[in-house]
N, CA, C and O atoms as a printed pandas DataFrame, in Angstrom:
     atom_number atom_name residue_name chain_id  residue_number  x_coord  y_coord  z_coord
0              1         N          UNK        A               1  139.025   36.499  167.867
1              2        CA          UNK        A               1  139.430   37.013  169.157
2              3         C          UNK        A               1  138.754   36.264  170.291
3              4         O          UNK        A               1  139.416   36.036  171.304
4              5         N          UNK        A               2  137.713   35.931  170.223
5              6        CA          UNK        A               2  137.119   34.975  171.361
6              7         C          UNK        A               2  137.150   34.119  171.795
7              8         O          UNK        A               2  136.751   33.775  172.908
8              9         N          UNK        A               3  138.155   32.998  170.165
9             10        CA          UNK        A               3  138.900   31.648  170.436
10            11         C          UNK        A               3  140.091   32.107  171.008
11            12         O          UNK        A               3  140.625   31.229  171.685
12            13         N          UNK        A               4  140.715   33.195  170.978
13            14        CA          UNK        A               4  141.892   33.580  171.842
14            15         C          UNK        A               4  141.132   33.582  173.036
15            16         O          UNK        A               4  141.280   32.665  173.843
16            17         N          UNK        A               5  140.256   34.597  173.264
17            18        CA          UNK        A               5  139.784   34.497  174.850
18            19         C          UNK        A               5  139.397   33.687  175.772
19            20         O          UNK        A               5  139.599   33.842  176.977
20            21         N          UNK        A               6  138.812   32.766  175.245
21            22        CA          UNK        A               6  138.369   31.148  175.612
22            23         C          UNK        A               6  139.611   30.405  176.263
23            24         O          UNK        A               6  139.644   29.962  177.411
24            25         N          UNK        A               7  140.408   30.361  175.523
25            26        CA          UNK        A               7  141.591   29.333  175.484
26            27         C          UNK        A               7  142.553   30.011  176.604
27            28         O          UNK        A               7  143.189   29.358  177.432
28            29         N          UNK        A               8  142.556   31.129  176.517
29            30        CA          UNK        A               8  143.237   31.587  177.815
30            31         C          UNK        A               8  142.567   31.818  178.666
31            32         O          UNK        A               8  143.267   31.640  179.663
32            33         N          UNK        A               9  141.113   32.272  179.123
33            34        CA          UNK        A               9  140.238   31.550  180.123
34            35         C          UNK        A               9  140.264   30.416  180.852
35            36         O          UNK        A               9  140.147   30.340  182.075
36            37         N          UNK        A              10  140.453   29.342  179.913
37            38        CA          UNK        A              10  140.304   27.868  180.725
38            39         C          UNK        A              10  141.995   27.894  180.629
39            40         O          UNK        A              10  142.281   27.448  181.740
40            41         N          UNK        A              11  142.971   28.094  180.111
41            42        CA          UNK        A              11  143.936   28.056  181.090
42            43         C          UNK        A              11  144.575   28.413  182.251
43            44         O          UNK        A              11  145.325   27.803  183.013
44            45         N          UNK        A              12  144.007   29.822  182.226
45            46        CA          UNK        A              12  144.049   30.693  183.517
46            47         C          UNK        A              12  143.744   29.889  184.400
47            48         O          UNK        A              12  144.531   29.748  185.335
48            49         N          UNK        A              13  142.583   29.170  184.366
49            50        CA          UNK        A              13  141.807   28.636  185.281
50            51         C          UNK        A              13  142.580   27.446  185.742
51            52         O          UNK        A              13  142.659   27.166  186.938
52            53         N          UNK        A              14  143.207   26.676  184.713
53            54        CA          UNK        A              14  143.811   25.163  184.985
54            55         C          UNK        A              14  145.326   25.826  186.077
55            56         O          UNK        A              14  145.903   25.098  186.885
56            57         N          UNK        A              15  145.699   27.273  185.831
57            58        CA          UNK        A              15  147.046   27.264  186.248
58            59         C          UNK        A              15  146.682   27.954  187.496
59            60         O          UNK        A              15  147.594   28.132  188.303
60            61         N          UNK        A              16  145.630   28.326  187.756
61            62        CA          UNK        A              16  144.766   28.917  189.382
62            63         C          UNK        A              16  144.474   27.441  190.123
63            64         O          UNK        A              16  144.733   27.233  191.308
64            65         N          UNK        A              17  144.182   26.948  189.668
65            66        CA          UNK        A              17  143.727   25.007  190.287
66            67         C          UNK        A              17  144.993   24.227  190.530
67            68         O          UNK        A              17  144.959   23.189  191.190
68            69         N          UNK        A              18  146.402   24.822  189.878
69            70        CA          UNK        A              18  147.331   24.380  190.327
70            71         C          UNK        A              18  148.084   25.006  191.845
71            72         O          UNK        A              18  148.428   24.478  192.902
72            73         N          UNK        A              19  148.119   26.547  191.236
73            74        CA          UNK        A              19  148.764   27.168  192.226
74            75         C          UNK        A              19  148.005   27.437  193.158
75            76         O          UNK        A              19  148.527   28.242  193.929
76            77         N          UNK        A              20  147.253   27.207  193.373
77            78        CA          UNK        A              20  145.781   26.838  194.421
78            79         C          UNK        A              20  145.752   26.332  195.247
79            80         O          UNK        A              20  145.376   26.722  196.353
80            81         N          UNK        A              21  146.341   24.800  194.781
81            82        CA          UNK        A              21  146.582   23.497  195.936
82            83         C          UNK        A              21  148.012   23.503  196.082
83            84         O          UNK        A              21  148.546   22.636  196.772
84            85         N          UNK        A              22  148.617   24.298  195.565
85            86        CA          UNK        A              22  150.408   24.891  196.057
86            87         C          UNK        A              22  150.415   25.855  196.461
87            88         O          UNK        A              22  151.529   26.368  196.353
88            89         N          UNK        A              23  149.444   26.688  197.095
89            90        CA          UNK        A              23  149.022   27.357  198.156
90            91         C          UNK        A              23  148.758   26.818  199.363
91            92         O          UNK        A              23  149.376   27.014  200.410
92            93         N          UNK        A              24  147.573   25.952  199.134
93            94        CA          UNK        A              24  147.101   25.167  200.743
94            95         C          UNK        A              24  148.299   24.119  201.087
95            96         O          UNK        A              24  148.531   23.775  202.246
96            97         N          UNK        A              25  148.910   23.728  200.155
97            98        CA          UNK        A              25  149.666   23.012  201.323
98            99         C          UNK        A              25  150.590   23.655  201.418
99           100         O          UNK        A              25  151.474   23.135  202.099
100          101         N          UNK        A              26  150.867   24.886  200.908
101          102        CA          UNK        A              26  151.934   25.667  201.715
102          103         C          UNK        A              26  152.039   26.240  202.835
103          104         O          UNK        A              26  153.059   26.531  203.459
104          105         N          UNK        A              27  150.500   26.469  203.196
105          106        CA          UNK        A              27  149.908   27.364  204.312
106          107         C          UNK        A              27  150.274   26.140  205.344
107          108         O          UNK        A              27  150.625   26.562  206.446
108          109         N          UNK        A              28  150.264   24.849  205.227
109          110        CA          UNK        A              28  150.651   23.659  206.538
110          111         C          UNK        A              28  151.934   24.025  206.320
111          112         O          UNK        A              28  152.287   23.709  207.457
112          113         N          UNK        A              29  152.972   24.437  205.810
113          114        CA          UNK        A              29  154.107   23.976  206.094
114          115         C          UNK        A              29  154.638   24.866  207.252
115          116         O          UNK        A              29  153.894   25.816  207.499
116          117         N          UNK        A              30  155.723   24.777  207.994
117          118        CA          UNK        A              30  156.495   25.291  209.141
118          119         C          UNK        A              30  156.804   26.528  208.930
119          120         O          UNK        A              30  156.460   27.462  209.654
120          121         N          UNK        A              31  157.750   26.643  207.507
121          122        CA          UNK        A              31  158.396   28.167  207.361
122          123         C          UNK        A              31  158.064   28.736  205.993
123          124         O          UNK        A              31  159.007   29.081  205.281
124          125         N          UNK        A              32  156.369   28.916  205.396
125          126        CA          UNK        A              32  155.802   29.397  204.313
126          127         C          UNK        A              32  156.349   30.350  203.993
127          128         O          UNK        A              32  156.095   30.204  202.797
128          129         N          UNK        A              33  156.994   31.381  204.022
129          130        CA          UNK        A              33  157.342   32.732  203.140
130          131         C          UNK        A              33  158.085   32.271  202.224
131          132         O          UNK        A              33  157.890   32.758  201.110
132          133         N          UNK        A              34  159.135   31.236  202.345
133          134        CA          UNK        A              34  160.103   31.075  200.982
134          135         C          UNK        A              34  159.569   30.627  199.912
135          136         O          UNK        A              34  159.707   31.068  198.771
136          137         N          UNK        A              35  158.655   29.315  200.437
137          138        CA          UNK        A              35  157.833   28.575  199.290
138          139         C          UNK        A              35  157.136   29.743  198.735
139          140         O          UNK        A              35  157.234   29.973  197.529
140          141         N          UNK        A              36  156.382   30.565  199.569
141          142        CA          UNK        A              36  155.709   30.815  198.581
142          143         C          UNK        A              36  155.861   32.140  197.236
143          144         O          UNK        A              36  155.356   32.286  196.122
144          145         N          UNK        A              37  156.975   33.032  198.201
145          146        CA          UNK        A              37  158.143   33.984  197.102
146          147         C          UNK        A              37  158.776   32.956  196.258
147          148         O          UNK        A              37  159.525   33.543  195.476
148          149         N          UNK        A              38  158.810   31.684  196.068
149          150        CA          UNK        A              38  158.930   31.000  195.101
150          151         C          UNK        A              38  157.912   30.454  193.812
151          152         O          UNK        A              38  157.937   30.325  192.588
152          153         N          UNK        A              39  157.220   30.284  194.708
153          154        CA          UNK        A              39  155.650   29.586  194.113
154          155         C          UNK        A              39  155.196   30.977  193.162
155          156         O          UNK        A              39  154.820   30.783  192.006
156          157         N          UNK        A              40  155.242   32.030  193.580
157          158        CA          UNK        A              40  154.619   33.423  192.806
158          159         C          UNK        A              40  155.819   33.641  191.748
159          160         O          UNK        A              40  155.656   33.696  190.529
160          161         N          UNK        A              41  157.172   33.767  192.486
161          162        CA          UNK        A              41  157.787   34.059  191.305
162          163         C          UNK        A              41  157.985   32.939  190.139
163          164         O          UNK        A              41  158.640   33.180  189.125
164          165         N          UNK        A              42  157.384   31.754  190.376
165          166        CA          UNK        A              42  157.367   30.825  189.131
166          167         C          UNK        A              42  156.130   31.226  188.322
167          168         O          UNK        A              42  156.073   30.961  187.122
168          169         N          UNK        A              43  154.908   32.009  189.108
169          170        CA          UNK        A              43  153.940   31.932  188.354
170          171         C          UNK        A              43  153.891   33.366  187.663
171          172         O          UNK        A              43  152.934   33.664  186.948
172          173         N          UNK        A              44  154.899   34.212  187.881
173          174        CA          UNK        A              44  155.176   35.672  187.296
174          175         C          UNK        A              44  155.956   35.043  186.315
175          176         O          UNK        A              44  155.504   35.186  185.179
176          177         N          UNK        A              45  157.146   34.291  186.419
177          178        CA          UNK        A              45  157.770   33.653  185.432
178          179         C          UNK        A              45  157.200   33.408  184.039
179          180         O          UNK        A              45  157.510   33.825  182.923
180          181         N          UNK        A              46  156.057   32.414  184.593
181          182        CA          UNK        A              46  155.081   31.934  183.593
182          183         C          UNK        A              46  154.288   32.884  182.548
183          184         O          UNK        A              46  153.962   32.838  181.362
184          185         N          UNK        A              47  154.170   33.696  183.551
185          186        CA          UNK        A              47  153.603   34.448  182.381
186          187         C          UNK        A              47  154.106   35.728  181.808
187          188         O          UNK        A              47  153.530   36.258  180.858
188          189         N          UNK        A              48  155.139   36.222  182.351
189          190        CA          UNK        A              48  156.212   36.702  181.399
190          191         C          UNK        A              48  156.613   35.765  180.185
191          192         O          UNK        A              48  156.518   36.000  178.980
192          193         N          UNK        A              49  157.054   34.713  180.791
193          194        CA          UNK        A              49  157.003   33.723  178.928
194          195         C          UNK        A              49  155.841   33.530  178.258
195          196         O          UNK        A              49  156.032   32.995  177.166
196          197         N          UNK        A              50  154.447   33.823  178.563
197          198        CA          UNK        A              50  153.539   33.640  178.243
198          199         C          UNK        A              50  153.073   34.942  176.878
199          200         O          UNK        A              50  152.671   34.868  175.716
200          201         N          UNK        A              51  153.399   36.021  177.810
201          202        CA          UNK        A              51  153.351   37.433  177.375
202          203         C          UNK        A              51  154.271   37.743  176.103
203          204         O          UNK        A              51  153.960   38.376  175.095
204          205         N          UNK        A              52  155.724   37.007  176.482
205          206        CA          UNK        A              52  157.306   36.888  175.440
206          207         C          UNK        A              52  156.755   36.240  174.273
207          208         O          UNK        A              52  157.234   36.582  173.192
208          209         N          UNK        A              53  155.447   34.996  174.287
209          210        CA          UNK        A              53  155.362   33.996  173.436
210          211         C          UNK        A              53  154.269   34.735  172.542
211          212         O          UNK        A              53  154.285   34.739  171.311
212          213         N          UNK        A              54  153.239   35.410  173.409
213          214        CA          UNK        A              54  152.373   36.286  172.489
214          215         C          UNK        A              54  153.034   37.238  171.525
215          216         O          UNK        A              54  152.863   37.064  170.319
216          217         N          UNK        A              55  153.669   38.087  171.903
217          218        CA          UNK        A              55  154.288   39.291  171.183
218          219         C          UNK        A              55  155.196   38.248  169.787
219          220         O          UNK        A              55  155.017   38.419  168.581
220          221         N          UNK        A              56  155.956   37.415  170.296
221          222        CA          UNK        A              56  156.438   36.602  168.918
222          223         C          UNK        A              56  155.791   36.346  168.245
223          224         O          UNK        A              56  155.994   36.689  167.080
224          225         N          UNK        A              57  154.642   35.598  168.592
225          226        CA          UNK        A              57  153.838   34.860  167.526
226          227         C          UNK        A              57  152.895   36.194  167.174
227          228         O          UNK        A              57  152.169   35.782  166.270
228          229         N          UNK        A              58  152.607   37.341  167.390
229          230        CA          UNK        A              58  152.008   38.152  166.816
230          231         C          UNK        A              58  152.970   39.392  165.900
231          232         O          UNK        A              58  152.567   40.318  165.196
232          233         N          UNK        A              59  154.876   38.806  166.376
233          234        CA          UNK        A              59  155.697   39.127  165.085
234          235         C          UNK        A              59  155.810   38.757  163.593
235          236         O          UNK        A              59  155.747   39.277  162.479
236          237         N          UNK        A              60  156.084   37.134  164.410
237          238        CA          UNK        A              60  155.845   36.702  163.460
238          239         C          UNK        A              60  155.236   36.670  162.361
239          240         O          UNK        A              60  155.824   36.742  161.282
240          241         N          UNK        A              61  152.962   36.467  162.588
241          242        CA          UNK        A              61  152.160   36.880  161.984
242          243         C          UNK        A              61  152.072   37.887  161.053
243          244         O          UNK        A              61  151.536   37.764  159.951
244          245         N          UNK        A              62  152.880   39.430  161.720
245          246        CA          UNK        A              62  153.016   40.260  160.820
246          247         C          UNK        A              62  153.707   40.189  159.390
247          248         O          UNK        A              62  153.840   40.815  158.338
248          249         N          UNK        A              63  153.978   39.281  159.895
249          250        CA          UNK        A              63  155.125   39.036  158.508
250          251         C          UNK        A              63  154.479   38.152  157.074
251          252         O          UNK        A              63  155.069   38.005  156.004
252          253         N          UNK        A              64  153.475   37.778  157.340
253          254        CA          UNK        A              64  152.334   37.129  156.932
254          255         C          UNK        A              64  151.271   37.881  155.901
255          256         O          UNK        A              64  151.090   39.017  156.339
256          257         N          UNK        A              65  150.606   37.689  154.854
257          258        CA          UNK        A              65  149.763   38.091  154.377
258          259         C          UNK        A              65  149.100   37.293  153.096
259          260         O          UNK        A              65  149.756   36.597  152.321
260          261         N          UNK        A              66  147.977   37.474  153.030
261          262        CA          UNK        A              66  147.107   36.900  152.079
262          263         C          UNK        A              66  146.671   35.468  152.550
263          264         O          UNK        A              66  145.857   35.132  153.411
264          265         N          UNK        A              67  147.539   34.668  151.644
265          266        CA          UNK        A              67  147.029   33.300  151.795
266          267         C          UNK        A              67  147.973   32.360  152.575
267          268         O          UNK        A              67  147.814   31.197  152.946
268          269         N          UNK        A              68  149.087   33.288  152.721
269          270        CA          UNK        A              68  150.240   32.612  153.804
270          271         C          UNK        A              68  149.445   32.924  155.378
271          272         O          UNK        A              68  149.202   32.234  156.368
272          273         N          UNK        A              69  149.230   34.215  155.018
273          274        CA          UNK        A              69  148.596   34.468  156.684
274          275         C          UNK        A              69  147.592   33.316  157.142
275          276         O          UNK        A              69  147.811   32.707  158.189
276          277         N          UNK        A              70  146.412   33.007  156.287
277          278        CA          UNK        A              70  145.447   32.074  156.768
278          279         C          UNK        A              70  146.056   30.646  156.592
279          280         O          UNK        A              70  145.392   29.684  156.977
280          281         N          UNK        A              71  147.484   30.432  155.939
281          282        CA          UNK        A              71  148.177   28.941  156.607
282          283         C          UNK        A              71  149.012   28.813  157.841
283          284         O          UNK        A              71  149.558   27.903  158.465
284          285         N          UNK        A              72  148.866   30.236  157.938
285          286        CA          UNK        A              72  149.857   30.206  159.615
286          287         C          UNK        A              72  148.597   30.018  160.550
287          288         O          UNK        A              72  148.198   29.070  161.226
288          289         N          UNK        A              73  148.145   31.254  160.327
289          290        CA          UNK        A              73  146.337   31.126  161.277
290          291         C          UNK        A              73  146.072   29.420  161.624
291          292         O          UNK        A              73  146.184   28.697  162.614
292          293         N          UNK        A              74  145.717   29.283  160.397
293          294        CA          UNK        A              74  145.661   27.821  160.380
294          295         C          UNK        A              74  146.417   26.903  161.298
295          296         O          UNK        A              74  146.044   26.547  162.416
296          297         N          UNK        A              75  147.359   26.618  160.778
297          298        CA          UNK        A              75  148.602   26.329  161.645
298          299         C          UNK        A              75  148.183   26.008  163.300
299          300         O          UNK        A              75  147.907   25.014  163.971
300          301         N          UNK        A              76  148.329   27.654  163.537
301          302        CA          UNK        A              76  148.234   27.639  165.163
302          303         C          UNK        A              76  147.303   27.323  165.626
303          304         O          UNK        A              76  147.477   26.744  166.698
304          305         N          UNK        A              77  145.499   27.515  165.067
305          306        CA          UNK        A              77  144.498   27.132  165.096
306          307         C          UNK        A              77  144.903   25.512  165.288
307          308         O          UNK        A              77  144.904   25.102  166.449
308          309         N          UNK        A              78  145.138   24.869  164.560
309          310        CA          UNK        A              78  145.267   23.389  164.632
310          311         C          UNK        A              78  146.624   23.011  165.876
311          312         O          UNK        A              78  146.415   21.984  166.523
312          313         N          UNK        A              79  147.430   23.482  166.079
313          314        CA          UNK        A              79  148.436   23.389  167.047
314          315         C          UNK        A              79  147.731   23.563  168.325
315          316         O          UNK        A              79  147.706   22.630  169.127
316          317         N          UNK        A              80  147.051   24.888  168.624
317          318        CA          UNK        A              80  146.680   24.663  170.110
318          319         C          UNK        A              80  145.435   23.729  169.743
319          320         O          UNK        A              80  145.751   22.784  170.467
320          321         N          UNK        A              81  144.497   23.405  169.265
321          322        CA          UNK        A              81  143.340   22.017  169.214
322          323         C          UNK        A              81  144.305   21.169  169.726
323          324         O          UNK        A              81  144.062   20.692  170.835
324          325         N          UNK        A              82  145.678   20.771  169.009
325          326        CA          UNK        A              82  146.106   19.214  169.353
326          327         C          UNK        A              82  146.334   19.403  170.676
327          328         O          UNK        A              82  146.080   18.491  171.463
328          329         N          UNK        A              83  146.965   20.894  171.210
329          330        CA          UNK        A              83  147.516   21.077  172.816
330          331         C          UNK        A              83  145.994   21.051  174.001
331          332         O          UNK        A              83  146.118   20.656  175.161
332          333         N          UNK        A              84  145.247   21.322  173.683
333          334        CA          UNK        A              84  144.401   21.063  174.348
334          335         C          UNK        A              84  143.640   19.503  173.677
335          336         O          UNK        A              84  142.747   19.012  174.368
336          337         N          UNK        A              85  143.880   19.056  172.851
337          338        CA          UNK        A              85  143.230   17.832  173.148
338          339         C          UNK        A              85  143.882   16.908  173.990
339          340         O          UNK        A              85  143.344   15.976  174.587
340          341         N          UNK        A              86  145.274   17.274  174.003
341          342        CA          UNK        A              86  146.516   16.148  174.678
342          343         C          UNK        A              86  146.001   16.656  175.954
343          344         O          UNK        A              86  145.878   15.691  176.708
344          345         N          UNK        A              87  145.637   17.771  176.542
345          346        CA          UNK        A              87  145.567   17.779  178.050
346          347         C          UNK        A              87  144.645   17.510  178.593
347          348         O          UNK        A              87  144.539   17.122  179.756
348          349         N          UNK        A              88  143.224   17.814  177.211
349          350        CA          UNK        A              88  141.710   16.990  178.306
350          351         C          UNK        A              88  142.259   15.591  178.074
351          352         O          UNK        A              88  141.740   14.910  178.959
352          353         N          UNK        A              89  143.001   14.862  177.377
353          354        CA          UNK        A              89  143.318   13.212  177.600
354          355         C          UNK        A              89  144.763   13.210  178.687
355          356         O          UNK        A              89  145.486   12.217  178.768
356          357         N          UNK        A              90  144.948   14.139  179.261
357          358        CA          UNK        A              90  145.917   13.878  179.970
358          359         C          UNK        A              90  145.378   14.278  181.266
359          360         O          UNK        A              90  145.945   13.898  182.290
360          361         N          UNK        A              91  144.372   14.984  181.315
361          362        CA          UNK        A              91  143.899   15.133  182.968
362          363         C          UNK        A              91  143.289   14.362  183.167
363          364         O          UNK        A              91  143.054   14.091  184.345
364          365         N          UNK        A              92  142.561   13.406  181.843
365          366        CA          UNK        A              92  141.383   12.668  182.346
366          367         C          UNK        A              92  142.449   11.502  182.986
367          368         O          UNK        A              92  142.264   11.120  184.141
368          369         N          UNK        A              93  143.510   10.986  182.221
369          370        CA          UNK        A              93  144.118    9.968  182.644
370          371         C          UNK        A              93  144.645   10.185  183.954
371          372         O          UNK        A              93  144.547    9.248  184.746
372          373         N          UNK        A              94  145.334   11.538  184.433
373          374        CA          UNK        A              94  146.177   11.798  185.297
374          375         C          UNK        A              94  145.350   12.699  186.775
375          376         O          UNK        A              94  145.570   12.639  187.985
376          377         N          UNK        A              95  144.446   13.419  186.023
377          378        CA          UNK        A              95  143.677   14.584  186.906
378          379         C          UNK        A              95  143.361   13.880  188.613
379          380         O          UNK        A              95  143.551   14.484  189.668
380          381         N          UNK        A              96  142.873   12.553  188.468
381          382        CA          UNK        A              96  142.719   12.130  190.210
382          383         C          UNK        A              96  143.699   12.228  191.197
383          384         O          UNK        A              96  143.584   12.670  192.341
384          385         N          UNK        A              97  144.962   11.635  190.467
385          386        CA          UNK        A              97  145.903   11.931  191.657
386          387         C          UNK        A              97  147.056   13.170  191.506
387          388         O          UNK        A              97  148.210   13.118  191.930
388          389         N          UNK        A              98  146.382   14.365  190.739
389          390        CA          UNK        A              98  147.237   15.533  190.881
390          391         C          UNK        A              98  147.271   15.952  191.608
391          392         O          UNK        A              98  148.238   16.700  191.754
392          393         N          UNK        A              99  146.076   15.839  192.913
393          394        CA          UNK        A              99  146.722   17.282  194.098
394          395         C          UNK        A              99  147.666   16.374  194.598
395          396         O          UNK        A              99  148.795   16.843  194.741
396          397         N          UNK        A             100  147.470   14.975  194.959
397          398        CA          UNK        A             100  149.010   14.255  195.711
398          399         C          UNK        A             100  150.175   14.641  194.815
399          400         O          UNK        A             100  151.080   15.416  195.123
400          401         N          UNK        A             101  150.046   14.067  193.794
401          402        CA          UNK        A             101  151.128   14.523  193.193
402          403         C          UNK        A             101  152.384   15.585  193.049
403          404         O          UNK        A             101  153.586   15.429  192.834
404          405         N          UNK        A             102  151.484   16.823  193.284
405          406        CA          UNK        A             102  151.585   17.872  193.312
406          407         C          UNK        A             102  152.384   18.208  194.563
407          408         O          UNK        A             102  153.585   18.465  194.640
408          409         N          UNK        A             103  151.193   18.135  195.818
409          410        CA          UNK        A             103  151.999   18.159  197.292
410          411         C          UNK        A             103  153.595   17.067  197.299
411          412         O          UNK        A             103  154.637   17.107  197.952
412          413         N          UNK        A             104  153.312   16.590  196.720
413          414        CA          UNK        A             104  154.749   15.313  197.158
414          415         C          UNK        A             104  155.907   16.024  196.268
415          416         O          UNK        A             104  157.003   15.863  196.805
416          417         N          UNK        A             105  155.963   16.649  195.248
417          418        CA          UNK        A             105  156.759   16.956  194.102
418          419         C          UNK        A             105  157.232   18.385  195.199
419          420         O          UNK        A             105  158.398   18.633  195.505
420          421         N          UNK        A             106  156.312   18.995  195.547
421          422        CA          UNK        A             106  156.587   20.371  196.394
422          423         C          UNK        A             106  157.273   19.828  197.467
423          424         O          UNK        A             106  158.418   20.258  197.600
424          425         N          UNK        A             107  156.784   18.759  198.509
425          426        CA          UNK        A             107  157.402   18.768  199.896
426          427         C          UNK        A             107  158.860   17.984  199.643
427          428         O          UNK        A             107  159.733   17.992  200.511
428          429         N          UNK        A             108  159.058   17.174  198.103
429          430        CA          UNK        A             108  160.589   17.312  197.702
430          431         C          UNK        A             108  161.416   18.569  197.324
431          432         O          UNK        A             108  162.464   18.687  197.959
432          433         N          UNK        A             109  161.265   19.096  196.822
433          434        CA          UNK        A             109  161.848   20.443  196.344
434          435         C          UNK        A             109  161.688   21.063  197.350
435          436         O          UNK        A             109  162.733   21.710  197.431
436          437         N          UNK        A             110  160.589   21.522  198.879
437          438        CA          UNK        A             110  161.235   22.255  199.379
438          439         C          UNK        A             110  162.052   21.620  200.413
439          440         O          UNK        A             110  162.612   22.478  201.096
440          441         N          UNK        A             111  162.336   20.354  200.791
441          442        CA          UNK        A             111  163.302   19.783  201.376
442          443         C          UNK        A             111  164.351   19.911  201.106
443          444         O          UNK        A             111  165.129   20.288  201.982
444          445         N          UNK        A             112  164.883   19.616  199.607
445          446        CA          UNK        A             112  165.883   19.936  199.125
446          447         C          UNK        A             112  166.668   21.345  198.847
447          448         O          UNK        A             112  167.792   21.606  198.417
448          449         N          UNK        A             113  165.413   22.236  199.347
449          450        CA          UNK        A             113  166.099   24.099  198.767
450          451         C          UNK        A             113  166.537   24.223  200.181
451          452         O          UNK        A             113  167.104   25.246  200.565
């Protein structure tokens, strides 16, 4: 239970550091209320699928026992390692220019809405 808690700790955190700096530069823009009833309802989004993805994979599980259970365990144990190893090598590569990134990807999309 604590490698569950961990892992959604530091993601919480990575998806607060996003919607964070898609906050501040929302607060510069001209007409903020839309962006940001957008910006929240993507991040309610998120974790309604987040919540949808728990309850499956803890269906799933049920369905599981003995020595199948600890190859699924397994399984996912080794699945999120690879998902978080791909992202500490993907922030390290990418992490400097995410807040630009970020702002430029937003001030397209809300040009375009």
């Amino acid at each position: 239970m604590l490698n569950a808690f961990i892992i959604v700790w530091r993601e919480s955190l990575e998806a607060l550091l996003v919607i964070s700096v898609l906050l501040s530069w929302i607060a510069r823009q001209e007409q903020p209320a839309g962006l940001r009833r957008g910006l929240w309802g993507g991040a309610l989004g998120g974790v309604a699928l987040a919540v949808g993805l728990g309850f499956a994979t803890f269906a799933v599980q049920s369905e599981f026992a003995g020595e199948s259970l600890e190859i699924f365990q397994l399984a996912m144990v080794l699945g999120a390692s690879a998902l978080i190893l791909h992202m500490v090598l993907w922030m390290h590569q990418h992490g400097r220019d995410m807040k630009r990134q970020l702002e430029g990807q937003a001030a397209r999309a809300a040009s375009a809405w």
